[in-house]
GUPAKOL-766322 format. One line per 4 residues: number of its first residue (from 1); for each residue z, y, x of N, C-alpha, C, CB. Coordinates in steps of 0.1 Angstrom, whole numbers, plus 5000, padded with zeros to 4 digits. Glycine has a CB too. Layout:
N
NUM = Z Y X Z Y X Z Y X Z Y X | ...;
***
This chain:
301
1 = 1422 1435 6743 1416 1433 6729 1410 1419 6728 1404 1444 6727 | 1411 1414 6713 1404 1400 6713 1393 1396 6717 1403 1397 6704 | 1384 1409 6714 1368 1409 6716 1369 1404 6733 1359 1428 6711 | 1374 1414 6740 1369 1416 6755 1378 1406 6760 1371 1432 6764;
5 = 1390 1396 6755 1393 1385 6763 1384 1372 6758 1408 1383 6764 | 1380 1375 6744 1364 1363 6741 1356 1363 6749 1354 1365 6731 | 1349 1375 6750 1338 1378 6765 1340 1371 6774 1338 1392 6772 | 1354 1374 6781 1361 1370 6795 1359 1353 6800 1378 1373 6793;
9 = 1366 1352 6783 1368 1336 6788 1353 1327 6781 1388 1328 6779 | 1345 1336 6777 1330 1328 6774 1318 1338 6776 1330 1323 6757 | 1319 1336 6788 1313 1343 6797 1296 1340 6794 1318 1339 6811 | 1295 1323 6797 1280 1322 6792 1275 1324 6772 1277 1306 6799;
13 = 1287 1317 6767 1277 1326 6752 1277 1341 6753 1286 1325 6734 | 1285 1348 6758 1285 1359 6756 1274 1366 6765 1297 1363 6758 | 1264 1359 6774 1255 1366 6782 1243 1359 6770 1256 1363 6801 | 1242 1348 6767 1231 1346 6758 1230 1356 6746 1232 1333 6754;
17 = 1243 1359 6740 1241 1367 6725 1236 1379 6733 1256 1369 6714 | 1239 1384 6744 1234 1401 6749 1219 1401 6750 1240 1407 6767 | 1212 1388 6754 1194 1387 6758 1191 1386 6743 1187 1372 6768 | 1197 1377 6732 1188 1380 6723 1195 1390 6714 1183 1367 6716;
21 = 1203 1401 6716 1201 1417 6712 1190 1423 6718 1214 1427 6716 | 1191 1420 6733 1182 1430 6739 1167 1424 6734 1183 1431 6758 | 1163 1413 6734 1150 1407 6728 1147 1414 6718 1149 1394 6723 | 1157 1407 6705 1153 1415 6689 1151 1433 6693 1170 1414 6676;
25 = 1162 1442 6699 1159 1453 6701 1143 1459 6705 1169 1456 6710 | 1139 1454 6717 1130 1456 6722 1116 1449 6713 1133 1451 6736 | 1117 1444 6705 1108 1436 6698 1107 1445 6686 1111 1420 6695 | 1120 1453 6681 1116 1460 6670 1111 1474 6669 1124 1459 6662;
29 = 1116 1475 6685 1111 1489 6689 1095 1490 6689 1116 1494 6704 | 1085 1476 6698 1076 1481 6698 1068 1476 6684 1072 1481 6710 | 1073 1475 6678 1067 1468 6662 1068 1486 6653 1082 1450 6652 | 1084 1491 6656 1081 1504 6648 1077 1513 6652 1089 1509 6642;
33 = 1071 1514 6663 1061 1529 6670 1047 1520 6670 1067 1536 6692 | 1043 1503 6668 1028 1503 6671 1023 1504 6650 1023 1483 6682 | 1033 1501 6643 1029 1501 6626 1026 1512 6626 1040 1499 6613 | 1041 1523 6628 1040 1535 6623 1039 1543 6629 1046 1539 6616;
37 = 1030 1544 6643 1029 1553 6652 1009 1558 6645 1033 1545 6671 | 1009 1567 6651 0994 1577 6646 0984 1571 6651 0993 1593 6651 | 0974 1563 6644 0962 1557 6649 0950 1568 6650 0959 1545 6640 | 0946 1574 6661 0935 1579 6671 0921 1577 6661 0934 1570 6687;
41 = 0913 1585 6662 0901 1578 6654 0897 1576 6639 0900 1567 6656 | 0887 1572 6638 0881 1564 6630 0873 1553 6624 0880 1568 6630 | 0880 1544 6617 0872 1536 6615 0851 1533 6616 0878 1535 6605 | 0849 1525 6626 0834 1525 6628 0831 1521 6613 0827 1514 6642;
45 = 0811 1529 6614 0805 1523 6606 0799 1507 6605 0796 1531 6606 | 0804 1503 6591 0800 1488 6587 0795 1489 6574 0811 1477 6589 | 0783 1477 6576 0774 1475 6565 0785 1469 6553 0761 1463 6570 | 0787 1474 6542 0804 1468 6531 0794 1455 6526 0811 1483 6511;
49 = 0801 1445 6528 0795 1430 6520 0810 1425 6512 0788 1415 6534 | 0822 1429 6511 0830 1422 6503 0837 1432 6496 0838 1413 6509 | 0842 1425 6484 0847 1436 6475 0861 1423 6477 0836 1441 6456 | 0871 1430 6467 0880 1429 6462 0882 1411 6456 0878 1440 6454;
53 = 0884 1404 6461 0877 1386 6450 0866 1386 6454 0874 1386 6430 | 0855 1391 6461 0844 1382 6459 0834 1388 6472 0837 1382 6442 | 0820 1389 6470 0815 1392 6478 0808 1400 6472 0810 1386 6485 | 0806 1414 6474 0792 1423 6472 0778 1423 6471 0792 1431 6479;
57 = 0773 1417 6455 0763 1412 6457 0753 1421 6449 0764 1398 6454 | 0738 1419 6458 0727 1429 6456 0715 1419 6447 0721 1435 6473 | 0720 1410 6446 0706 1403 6448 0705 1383 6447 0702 1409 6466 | 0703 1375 6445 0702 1364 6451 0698 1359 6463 0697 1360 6446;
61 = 0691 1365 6474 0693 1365 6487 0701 1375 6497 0682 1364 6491 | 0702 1387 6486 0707 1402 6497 0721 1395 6504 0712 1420 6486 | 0724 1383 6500 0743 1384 6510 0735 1376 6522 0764 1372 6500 | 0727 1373 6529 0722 1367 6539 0715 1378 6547 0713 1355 6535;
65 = 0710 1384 6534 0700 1395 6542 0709 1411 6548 0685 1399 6528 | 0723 1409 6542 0729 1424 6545 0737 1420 6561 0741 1430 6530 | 0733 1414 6564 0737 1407 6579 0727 1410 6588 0739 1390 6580 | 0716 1415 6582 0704 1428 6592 0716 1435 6602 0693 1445 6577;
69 = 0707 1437 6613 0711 1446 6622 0705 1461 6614 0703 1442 6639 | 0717 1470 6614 0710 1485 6612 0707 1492 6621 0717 1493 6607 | 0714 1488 6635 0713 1499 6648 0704 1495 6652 0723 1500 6659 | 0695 1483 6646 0683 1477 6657 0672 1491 6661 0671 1462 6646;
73 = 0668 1486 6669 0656 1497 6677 0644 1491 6667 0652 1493 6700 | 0638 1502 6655 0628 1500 6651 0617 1507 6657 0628 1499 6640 | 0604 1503 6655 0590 1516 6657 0593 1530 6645 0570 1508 6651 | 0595 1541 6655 0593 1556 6647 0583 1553 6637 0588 1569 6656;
77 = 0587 1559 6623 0578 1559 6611 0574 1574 6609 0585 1554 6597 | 0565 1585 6618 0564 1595 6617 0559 1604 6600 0557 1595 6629 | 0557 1612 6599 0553 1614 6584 0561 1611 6573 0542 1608 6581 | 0572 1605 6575 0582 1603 6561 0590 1612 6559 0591 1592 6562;
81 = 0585 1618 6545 0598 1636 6543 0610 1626 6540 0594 1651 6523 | 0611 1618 6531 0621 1610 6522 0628 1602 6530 0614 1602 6510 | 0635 1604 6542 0643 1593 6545 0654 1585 6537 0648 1595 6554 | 0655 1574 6543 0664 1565 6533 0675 1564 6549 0655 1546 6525;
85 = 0688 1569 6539 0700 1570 6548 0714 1563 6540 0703 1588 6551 | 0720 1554 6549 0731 1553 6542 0740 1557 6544 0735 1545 6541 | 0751 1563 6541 0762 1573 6542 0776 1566 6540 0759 1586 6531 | 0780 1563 6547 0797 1561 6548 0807 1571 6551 0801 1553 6558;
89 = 0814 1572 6545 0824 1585 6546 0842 1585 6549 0823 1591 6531 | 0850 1589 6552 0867 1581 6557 0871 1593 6554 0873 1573 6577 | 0881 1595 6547 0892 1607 6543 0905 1603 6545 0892 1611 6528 | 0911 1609 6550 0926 1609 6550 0938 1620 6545 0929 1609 6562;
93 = 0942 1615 6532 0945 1626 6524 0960 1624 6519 0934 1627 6511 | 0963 1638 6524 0984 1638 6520 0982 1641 6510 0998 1649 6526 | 0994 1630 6500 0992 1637 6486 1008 1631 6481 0976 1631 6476 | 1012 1636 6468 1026 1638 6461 1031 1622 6453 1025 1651 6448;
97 = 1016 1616 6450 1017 1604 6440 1005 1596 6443 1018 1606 6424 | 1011 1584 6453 0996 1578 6459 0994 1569 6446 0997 1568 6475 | 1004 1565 6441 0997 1553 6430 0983 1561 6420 1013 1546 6416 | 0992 1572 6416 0983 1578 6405 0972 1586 6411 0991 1587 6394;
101 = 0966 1589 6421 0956 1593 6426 0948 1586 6429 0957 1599 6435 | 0954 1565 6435 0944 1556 6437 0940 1553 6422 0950 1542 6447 | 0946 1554 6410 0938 1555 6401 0932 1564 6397 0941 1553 6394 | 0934 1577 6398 0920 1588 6397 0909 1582 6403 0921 1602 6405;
105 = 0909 1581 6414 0900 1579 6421 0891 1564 6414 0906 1578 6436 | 0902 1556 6415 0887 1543 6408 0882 1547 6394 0893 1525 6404 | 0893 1554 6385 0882 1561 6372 0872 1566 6372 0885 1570 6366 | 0873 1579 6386 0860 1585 6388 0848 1578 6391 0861 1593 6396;
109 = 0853 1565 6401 0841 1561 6402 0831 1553 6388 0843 1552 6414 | 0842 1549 6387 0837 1539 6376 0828 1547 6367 0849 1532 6368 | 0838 1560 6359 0828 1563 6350 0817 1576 6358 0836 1568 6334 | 0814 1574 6370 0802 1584 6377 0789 1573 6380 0807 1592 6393;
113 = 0789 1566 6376 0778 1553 6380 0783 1544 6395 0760 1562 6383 | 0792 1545 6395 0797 1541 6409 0809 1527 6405 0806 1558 6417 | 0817 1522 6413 0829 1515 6415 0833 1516 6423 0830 1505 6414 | 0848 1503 6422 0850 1503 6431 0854 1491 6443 0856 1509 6428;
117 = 0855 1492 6453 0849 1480 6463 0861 1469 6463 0846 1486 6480 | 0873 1481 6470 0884 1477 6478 0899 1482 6470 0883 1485 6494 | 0908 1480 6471 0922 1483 6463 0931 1481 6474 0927 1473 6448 | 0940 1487 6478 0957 1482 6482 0964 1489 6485 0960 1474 6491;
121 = 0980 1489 6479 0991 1497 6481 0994 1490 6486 1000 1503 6474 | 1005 1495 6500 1016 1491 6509 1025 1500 6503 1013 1492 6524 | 1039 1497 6509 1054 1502 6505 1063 1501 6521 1063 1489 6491 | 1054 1510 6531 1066 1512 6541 1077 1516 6543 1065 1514 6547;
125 = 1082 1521 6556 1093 1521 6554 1098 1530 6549 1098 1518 6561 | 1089 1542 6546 1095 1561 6539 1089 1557 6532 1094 1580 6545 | 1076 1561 6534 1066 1565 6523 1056 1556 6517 1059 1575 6526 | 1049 1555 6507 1037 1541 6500 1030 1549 6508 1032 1537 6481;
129 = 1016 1542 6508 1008 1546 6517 1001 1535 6511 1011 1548 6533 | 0982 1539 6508 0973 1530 6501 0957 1530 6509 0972 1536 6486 | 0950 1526 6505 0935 1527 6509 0928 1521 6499 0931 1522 6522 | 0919 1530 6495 0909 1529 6483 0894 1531 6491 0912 1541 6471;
133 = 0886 1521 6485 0871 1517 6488 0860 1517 6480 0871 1505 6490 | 0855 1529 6476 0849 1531 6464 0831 1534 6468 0858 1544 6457 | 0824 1532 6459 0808 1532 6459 0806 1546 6451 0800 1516 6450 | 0794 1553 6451 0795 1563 6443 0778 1568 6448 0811 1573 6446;
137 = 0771 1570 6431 0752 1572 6437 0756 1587 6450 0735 1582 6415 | 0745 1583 6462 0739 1596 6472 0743 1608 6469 0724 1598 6471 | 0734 1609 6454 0735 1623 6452 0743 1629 6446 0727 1626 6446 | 0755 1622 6443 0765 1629 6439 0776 1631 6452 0771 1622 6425;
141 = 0774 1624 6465 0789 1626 6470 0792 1635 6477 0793 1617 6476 | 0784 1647 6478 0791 1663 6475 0804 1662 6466 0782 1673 6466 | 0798 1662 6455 0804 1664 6443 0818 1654 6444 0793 1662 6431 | 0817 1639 6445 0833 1637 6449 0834 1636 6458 0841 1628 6446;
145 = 0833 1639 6468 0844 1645 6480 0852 1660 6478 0835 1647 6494 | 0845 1666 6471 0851 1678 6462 0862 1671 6457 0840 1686 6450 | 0859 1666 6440 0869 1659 6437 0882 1651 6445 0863 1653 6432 | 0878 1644 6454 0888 1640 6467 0897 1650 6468 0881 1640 6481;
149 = 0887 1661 6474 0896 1668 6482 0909 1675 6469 0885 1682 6491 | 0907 1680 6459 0909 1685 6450 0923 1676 6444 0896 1687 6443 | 0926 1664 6445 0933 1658 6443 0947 1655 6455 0926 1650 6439 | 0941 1664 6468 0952 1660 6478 0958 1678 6475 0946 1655 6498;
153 = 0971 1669 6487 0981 1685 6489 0976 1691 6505 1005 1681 6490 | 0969 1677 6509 0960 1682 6524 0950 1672 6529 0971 1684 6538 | 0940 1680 6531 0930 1670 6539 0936 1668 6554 0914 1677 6540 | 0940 1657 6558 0943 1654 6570 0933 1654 6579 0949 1644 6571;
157 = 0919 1640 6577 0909 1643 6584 0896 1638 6572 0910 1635 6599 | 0887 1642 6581 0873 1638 6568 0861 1633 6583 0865 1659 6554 | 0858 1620 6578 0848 1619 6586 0836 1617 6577 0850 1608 6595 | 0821 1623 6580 0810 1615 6573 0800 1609 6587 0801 1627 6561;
161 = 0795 1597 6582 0789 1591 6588 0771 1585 6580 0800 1581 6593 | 0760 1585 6586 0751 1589 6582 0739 1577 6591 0750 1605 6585 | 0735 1567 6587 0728 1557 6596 0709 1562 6588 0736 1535 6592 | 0702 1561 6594 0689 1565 6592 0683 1545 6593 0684 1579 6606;
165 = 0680 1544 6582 0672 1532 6581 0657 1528 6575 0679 1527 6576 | 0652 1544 6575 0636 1545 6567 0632 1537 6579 0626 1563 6563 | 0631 1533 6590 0622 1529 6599 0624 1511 6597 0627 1537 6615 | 0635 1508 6596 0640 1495 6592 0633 1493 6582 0653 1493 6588;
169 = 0634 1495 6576 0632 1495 6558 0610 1495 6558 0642 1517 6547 | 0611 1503 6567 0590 1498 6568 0584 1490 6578 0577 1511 6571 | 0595 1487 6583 0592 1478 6594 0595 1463 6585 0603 1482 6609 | 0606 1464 6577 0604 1449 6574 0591 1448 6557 0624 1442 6569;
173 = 0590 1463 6556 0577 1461 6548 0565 1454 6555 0573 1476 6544 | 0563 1458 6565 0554 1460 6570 0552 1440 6573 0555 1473 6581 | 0560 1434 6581 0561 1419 6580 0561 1411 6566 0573 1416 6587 | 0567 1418 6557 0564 1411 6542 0549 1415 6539 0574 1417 6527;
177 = 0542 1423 6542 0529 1426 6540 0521 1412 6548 0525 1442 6546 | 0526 1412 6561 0519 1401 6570 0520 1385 6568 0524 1402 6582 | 0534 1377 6560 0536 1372 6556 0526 1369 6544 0545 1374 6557 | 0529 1375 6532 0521 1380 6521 0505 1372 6527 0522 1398 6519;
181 = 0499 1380 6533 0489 1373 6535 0489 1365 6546 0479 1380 6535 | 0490 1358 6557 0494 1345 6559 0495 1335 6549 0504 1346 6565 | 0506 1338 6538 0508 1324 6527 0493 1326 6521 0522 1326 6513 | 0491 1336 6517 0479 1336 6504 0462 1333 6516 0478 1360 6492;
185 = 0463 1331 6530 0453 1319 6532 0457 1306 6536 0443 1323 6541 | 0470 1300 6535 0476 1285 6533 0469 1284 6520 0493 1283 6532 | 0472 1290 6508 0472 1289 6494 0459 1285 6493 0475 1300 6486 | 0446 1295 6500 0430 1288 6499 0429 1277 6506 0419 1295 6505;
189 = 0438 1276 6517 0431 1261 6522 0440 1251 6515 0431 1258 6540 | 0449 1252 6507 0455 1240 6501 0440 1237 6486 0474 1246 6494 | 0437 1247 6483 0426 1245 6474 0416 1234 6475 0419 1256 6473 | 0415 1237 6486 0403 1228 6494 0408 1214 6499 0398 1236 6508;
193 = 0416 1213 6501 0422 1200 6510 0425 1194 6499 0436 1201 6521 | 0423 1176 6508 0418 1167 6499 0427 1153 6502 0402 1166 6499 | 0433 1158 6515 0440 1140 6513 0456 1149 6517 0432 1122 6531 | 0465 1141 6509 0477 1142 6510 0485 1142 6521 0480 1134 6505;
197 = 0482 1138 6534 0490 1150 6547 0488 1161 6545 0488 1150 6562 | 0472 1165 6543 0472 1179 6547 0479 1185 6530 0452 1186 6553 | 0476 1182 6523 0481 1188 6507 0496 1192 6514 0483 1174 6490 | 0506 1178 6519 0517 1182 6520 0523 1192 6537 0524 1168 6515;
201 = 0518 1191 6544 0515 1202 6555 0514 1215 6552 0505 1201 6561 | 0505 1216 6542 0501 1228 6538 0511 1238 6526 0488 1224 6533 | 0517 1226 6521 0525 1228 6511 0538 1232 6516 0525 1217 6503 | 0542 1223 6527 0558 1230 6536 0552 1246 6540 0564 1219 6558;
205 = 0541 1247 6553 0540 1259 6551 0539 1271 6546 0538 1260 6553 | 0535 1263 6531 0537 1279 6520 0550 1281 6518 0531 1279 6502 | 0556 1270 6515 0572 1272 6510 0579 1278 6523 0581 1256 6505 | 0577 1276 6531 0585 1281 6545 0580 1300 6546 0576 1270 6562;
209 = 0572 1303 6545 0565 1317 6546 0568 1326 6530 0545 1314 6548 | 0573 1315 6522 0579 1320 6510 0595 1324 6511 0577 1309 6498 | 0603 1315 6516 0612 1321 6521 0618 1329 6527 0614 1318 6523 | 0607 1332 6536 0605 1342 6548 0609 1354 6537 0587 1341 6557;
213 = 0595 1357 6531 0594 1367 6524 0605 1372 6516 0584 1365 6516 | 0613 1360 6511 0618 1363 6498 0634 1368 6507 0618 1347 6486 | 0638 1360 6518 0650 1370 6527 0646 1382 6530 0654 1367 6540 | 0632 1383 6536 0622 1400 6541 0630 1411 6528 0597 1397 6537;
217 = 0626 1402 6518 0627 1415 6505 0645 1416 6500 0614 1409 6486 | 0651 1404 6502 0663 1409 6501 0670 1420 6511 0669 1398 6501 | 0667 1414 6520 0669 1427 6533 0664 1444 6528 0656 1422 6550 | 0656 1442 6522 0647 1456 6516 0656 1462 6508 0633 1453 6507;
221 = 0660 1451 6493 0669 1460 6482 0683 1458 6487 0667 1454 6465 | 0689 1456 6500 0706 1455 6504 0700 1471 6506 0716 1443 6521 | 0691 1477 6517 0691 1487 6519 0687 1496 6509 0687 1487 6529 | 0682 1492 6504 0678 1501 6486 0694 1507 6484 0673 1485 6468;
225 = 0700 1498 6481 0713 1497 6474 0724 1503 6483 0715 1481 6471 | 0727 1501 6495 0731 1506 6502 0731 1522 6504 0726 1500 6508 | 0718 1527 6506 0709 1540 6505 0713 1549 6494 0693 1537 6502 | 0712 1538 6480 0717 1549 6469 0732 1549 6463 0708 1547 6456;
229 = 0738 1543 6472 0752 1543 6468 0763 1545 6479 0754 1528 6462 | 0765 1556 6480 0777 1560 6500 0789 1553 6491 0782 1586 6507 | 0794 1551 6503 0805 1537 6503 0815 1553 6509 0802 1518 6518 | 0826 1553 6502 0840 1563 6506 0852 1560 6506 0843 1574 6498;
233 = 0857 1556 6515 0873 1555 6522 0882 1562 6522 0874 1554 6533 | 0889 1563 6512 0901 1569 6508 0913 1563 6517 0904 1566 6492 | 0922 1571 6524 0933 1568 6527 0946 1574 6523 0932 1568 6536 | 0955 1573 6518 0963 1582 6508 0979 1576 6513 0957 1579 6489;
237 = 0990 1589 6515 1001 1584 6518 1008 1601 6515 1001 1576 6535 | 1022 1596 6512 1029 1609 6509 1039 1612 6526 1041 1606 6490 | 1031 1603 6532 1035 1613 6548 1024 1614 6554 1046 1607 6559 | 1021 1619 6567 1011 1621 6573 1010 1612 6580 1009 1631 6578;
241 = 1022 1613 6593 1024 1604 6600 1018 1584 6596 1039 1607 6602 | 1014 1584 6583 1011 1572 6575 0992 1570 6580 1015 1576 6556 | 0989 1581 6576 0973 1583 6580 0971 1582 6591 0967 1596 6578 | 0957 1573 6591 0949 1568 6603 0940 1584 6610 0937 1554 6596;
245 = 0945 1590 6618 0938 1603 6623 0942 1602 6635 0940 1617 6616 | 0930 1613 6643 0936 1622 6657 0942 1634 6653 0923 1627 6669 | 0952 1636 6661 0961 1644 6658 0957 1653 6669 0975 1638 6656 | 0953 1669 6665 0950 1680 6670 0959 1684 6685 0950 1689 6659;
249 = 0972 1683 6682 0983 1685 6695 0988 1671 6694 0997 1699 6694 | 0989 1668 6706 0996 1654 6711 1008 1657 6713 0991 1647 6724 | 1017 1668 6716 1028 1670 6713 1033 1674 6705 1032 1673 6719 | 1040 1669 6692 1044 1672 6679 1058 1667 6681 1036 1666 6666;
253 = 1070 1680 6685 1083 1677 6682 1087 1667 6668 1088 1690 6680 | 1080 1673 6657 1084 1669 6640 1080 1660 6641 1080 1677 6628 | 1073 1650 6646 1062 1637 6643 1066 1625 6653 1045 1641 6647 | 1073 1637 6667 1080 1621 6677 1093 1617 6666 1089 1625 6699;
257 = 1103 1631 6665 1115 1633 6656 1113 1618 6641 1113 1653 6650 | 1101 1623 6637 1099 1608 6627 1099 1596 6633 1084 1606 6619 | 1093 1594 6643 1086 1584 6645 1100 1573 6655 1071 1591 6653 | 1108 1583 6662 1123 1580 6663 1129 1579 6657 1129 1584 6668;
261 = 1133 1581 6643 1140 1580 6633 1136 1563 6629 1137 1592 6622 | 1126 1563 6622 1115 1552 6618 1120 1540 6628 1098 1557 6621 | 1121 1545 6641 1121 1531 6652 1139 1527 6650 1117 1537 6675 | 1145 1535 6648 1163 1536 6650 1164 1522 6637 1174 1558 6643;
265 = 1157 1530 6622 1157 1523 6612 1158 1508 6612 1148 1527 6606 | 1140 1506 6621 1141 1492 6622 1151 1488 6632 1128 1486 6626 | 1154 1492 6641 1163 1481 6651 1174 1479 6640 1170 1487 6670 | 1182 1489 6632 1193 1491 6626 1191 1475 6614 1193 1508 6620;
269 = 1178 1474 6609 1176 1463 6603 1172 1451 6606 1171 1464 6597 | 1164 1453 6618 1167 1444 6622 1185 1434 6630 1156 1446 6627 | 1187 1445 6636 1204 1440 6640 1209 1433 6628 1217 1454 6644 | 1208 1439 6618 1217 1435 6602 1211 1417 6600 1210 1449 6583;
273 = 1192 1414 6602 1189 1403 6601 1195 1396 6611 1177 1402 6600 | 1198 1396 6621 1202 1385 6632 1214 1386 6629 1200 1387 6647 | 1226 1395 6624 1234 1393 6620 1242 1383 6608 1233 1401 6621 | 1228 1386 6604 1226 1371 6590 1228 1364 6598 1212 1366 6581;
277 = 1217 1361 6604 1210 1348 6607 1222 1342 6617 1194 1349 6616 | 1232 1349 6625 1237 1343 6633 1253 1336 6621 1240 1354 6647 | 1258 1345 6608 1267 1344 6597 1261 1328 6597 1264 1357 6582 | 1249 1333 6587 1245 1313 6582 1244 1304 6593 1227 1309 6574;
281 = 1242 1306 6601 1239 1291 6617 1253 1291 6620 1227 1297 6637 | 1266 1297 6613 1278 1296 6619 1285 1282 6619 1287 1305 6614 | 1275 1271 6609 1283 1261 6606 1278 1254 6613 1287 1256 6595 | 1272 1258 6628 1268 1251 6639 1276 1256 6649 1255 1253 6642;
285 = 1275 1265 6651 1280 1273 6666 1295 1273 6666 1274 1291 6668 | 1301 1276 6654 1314 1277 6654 1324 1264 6656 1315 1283 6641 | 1317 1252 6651 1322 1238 6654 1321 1240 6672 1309 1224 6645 | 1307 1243 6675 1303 1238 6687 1318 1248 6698 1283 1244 6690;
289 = 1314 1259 6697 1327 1262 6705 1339 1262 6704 1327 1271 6707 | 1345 1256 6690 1357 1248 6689 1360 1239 6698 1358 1243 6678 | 1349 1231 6694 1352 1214 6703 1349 1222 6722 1331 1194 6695 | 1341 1230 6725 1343 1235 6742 1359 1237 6739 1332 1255 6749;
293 = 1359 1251 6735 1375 1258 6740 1384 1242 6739 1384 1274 6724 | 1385 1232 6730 1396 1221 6730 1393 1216 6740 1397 1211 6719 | 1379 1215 6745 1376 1205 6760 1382 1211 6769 1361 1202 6766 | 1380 1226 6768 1380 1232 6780 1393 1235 6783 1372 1242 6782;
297 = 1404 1233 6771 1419 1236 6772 1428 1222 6777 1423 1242 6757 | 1417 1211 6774 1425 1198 6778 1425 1196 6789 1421 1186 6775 | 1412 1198 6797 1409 1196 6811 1413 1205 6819 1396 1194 6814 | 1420 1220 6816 1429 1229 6822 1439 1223 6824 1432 1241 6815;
301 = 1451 1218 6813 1454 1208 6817 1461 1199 6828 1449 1206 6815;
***
């Protein structure tokens, strides 16, 4: 056959084109089992500071001040019925029409006193698959996660997550109190002072202890704000295998069966791209092993 006396008599291209099959192969294999293989878990809790375009803002100092540690070790505030909690929530939900559910969902927030944070559809390789980032007041997010649920064909997984920050939240009261008065006896002894070092000495240190305060209290209303608004993570895909979850049995015939299909796909497309790629670079290679075979037929010879 033509093919196997090409091989024969070009022995070294023909061992280079086999490494970069076996490269591309092996490169698309583990690209389509690490995309679309089932991610374990759940996303950890984080304080949300960006939205969509811009940054999530509370305040004129709160985007400096939402960079507080929440996990910090504060002093127990014993006697507080009313804690202040912020509540993050992660859903993973099969459903028929991801576009038109990621718009349910920001309607609801929008017109419940809520928004929304985050937006984005992807288009893999079966199925779209999205994630939505939405704000929504405390006291309602019973009530949509109901709604949530009520819009899938299956809850895949549901996490809620719950950070306790009344102790934060009087503890940095409690230093704006101390601050507070610190400045307000600078302020008497600026009254009194009479020659212009000390006026201006006295004067940095108010402004310095004002600043203090004024991050102290931004830190205060991030967690205000935070507190009355649970942040909910929609994940939405019309396969499962798409959703970020632990999967109850680790051996799922139907789910390796995808997930081998999915891997066949890409090598199958990828082969088709290097196939390109090697078509267009032909008005290199093809000169090049012209002018060998003529060398190599002269000097046979």
């Amino acid at each position: 056959m033509p093919v196997i006396s090409w091989i024969k008599n070009n022995k070294l291209s023909s061992f280079l084109l086999l490494v970069i099959i076996v490269f591309l192969t092996l490169s698309s294999v583990k690209n389509s089992i690490g995309i679309n293989g089932i991610s374990g878990g759940v996303p950890t809790l984080m304080m949300d500071q960006t939205v969509s375009g811009g940054t999530e803002s509370f305040g004129p100092v709160a985007k400096s001040a939402m960079m507080a540690p929440i996990n910090q070790d504060y002093t127990p505030q014993p006697g507080i019925t009313n804690r202040m909690v912020v509540e993050n929530s992660y859903l993973s939900l099969l459903v028929k029409d991801v576009t038109s559910v990621k718009d349910a969902i920001i309607t609801y927030a929008q017109t419940n006193g809520g928004y929304m944070v985050d937006s984005n559809v992807s288009n893999p390789q079966d199925a779209p698959s999205a994630t939505v980032t939405i704000r929504v007041q405390s006291a309602k997010l019973k009530e949509a996660l109901a709604y949530l649920h009520s819009l899938s064909v299956k809850v895949v997984s549901e996490n809620l997550q719950g950070t306790d920050v009344t102790d934060q939240y009087v503890d940095v009261e409690k230093r704006i109190t101390l601050l507070e008065n610190t400045k307000a006896k600078f302020e008497t002894i600026l009254t009194t002072a009479k020659e212009i070092s000390d006026i201006t000495n006295v004067t940095r240190e108010i402004l310095n202890y004002q600043d203090q305060i004024d991050s102290l209290k931004g830190s205060q209303m991030a967690l205000e704000k935070n507190a009355q608004l649970a942040k909910i993570t929609v994940y939405l895909s019309t396969d499962e295998i798409a959703l970020p979850y632990a999967p109850s049995e680790m051996f799922r015939p139907n789910v390796i069966f995808k997930l081998a299909v999915r891997s066949l796909v890409g090598i199958l497309r990828n082969i088709g791209t290097m196939v390109i790629w090697v078509a267009v670079y032909a008005v290199i290679w093809v000169p090049v092993l012209v002018v060998l075979w003529f060398l190599k037929k002269r000097f046979t010879k």
